[in-house]
BALOBA-1460 file (C-alpha; in Angstrom, 3 decimals):
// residues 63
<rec num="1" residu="x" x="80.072" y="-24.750" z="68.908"/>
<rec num="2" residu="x" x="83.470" y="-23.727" z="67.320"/>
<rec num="3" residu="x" x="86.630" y="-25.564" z="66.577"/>
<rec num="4" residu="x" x="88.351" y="-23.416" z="69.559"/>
<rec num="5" residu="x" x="86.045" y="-23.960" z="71.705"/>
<rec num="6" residu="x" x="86.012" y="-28.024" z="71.436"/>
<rec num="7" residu="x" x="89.994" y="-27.812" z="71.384"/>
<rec num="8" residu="x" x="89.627" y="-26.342" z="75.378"/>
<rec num="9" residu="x" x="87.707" y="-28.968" z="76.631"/>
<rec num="10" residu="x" x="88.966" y="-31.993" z="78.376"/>
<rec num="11" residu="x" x="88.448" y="-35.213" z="76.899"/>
<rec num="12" residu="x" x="85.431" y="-36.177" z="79.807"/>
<rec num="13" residu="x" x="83.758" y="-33.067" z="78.980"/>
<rec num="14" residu="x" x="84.257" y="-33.981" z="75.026"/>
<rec num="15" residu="x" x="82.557" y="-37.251" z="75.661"/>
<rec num="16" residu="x" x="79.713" y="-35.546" z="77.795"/>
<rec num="17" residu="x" x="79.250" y="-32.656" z="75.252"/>
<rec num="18" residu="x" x="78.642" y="-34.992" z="72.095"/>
<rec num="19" residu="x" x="76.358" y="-36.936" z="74.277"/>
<rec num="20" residu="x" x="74.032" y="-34.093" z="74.887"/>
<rec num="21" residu="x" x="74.678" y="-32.476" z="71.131"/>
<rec num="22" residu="x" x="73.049" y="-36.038" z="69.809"/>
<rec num="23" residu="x" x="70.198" y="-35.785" z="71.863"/>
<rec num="24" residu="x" x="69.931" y="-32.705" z="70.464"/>
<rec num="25" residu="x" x="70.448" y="-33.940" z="67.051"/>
<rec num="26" residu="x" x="67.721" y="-36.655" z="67.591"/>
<rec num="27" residu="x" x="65.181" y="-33.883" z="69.292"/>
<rec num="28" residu="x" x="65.662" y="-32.020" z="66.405"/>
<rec num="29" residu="x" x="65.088" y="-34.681" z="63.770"/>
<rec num="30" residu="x" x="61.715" y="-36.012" z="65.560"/>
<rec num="31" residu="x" x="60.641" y="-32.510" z="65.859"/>
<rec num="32" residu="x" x="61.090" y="-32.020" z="62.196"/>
<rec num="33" residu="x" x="59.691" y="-34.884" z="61.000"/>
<rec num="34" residu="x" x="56.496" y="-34.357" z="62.980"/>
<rec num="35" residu="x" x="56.155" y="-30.616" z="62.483"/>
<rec num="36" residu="x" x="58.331" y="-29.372" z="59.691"/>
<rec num="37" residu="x" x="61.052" y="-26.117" z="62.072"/>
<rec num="38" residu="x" x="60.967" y="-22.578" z="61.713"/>
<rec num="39" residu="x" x="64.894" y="-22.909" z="61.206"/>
<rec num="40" residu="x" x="65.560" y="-26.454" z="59.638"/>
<rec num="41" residu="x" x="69.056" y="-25.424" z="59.105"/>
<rec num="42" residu="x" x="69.411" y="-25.812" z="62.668"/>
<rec num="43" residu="x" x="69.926" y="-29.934" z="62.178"/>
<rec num="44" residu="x" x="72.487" y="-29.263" z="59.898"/>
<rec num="45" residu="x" x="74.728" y="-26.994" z="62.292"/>
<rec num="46" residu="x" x="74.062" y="-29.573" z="65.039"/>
<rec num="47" residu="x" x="74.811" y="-32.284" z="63.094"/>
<rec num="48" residu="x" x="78.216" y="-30.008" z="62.271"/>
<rec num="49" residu="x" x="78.817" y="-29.860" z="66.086"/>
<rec num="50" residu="x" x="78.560" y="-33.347" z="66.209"/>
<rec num="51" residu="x" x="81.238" y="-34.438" z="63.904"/>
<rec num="52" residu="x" x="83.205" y="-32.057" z="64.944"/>
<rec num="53" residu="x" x="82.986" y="-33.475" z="68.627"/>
<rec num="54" residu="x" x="83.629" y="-37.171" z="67.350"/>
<rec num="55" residu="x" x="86.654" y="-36.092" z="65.282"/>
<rec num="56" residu="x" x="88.296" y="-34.133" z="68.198"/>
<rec num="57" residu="x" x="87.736" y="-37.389" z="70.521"/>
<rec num="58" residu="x" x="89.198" y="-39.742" z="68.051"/>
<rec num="59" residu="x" x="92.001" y="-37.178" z="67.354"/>
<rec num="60" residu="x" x="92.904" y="-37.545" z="71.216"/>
<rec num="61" residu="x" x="92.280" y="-41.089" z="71.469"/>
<rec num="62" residu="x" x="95.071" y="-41.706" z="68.829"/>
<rec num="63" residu="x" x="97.761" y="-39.796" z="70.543"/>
């Protein structure tokens, strides 16, 4: 997910978005540690998304 795109949403839909992106992020990590991933770079772009999420919602919750 890009910077633009988290900048749009509201700040529900930030909350509900980072939710689901550290499911992902767990999914992902389980997944690897059982069975190594075709694409393991794919944890490190979610992991990306998430920190980019969290800093976006603490950004707003300052204001």
């Amino acid at each position: 997910m890009k910077q633009a795109e988290i900048i749009e949403l509201s700040v529900e839909e930030l909350q509900q978005k980072l939710a689901e992106v550290k499911k992902e992020y767990e999914d992902l990590k389980m997944a690897h540690s059982v069975t190594p991933l075709e694409n393991p770079l794919q944890i490190r772009s979610t992991r990306r998304t998430v920190a980019r999420l969290a800093t976006e919602l603490t950004k707003r919750e300052q204001q």
